[in-house]
C-alpha positions in Angstrom: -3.4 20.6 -4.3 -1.6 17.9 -1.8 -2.6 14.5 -1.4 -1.8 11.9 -0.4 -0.4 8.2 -1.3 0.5 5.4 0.6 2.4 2.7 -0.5 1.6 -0.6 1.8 3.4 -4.2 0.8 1.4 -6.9 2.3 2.1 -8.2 6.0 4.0 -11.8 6.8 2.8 -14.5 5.4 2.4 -17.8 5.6 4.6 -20.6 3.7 3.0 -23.7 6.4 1.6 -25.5 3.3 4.2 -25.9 0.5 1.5 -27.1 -1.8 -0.9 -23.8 -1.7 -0.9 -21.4 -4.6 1.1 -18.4 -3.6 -1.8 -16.1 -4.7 -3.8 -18.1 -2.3 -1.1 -17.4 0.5 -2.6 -16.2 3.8 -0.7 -14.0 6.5 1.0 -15.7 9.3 0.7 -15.1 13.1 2.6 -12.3 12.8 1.1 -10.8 10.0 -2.2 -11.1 12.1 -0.8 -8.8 14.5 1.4 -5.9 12.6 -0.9 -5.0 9.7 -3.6 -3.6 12.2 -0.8 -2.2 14.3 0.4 -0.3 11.2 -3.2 0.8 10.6 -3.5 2.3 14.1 0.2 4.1 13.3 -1.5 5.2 10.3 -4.8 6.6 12.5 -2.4 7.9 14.9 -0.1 10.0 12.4 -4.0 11.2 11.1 -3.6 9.7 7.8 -7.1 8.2 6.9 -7.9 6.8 3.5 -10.7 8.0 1.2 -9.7 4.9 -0.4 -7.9 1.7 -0.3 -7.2 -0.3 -3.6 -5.5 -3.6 -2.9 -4.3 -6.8 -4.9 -6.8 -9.4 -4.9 -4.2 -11.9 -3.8 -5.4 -13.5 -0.2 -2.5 -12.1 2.3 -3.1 -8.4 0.5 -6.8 -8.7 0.8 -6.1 -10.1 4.7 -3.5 -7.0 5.0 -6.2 -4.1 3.6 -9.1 -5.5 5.6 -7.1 -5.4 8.7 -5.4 -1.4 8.2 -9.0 -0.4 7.1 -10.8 -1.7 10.5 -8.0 0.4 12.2 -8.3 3.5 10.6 -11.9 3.2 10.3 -12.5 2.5 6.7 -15.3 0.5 5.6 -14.0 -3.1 4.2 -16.8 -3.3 2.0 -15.3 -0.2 0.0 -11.7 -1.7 -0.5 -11.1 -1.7 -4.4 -9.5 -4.9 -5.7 -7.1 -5.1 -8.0 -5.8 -8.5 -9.7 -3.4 -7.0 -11.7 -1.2 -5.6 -9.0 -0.2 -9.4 -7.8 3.3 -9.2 -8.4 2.9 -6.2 -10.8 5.9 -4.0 -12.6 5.6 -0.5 -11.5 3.7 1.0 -14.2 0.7 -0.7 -13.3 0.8 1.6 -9.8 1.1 4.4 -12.6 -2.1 3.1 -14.4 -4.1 2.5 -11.2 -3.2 6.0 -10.2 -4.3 7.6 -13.2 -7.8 6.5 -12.8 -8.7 7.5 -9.4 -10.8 10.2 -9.0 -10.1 13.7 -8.4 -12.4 13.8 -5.1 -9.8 11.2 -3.8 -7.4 13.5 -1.2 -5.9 10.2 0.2 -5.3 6.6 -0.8 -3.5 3.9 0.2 -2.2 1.0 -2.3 -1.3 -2.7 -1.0 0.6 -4.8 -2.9 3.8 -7.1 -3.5 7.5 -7.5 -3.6 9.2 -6.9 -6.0 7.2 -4.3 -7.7 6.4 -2.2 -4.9 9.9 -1.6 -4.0 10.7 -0.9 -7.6 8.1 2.0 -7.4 8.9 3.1 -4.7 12.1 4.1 -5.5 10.8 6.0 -8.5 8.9 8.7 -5.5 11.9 10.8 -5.3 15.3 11.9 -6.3 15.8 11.6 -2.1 14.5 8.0 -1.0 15.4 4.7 -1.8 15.8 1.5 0.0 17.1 -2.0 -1.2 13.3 -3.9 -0.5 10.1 -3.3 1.1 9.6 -5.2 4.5 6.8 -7.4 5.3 4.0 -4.7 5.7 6.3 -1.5 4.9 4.3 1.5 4.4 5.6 4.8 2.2 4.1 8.0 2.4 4.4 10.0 -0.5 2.7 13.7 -0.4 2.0 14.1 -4.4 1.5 17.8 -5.4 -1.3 17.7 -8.5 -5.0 18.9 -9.0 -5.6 15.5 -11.3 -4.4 12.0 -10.5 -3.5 11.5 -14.1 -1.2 14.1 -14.5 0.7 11.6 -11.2 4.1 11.6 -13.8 4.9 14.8 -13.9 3.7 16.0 -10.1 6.1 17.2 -7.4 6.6 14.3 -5.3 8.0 14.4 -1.8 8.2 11.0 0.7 6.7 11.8 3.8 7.6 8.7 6.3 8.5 4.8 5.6 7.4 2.8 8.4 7.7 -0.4 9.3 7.3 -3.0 12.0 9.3 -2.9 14.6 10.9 0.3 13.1 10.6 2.2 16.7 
């Protein structure tokens, strides 16, 4: 059976107050405007989440809310996750493995550097030096069960970014 995962790091954020946690970081101006605009690419390339799991980390939260109003998810169904804030990549691995098998398509926000380090991990043919500022990676995963993620056929299907076009 395909599905689908897509890999989303977290749009601009803000640095205006030096003082502010960085978990408590919000997006910027910019990152206001490009993570719906990559949820309407998403829409338009017809790739709809059944879910969205997020970091609970304020510009991811800000970032999932925003591509779920665009591709018409309900916000109040985004899963948060603390523990991918600034995660190593087997916690994308763990998260994977427990979602369930109704789940065709899901999409997984999160942060530098540990996104980028699974992401190059998808497949023997992709690899990029760092994730921009609301990056997504589409990876078509070939598997009946989530949890058997490790040893599925794995094939990137775009990487997107803003002002990619």
């Amino acid at each position: 059976m395909k599905r689908t995962l897509v890999l989303i790091r977290h749009a601009k954020s803000s640095w205006a107050n030096p003082l502010q946690s960085d978990f408590e970081r919000p997006l910027n101006d910019r990152g206001k405007e490009e993570a719906p605009a990559m949820g309407e690419k998403l829409k338009k390339m017809g790739i709809i989440p059944d879910l969205i799991i997020s970091s609970s980390a304020k510009r991811t939260r800000q970032t999932a809310k925003r591509i779920a109003r665009e591709t018409g998810y309900d916000v109040d169904d985004i899963k948060w996750e603390e523990k991918l804030y600034h995660c190593i990549p087997s916690v994308f691995e763990e998260i994977i493995y427990g979602i369930s098998d109704k789940i065709r398509t899901v999409f997984i926000i999160a942060h530098n550097p540990g996104i980028s380090e699974f992401v190059n991990h998808l497949s023997p043919d992709f690899s990029i030096d760092n994730m921009p500022a609301c990056g997504m990676v589409g990876v078509e995963v070939d598997i009946a069960e989530w949890n058997n993620y490790s040893i599925a056929k794995r094939k990137v299907i775009f990487y997107e970014y803003p002002g990619k076009d």
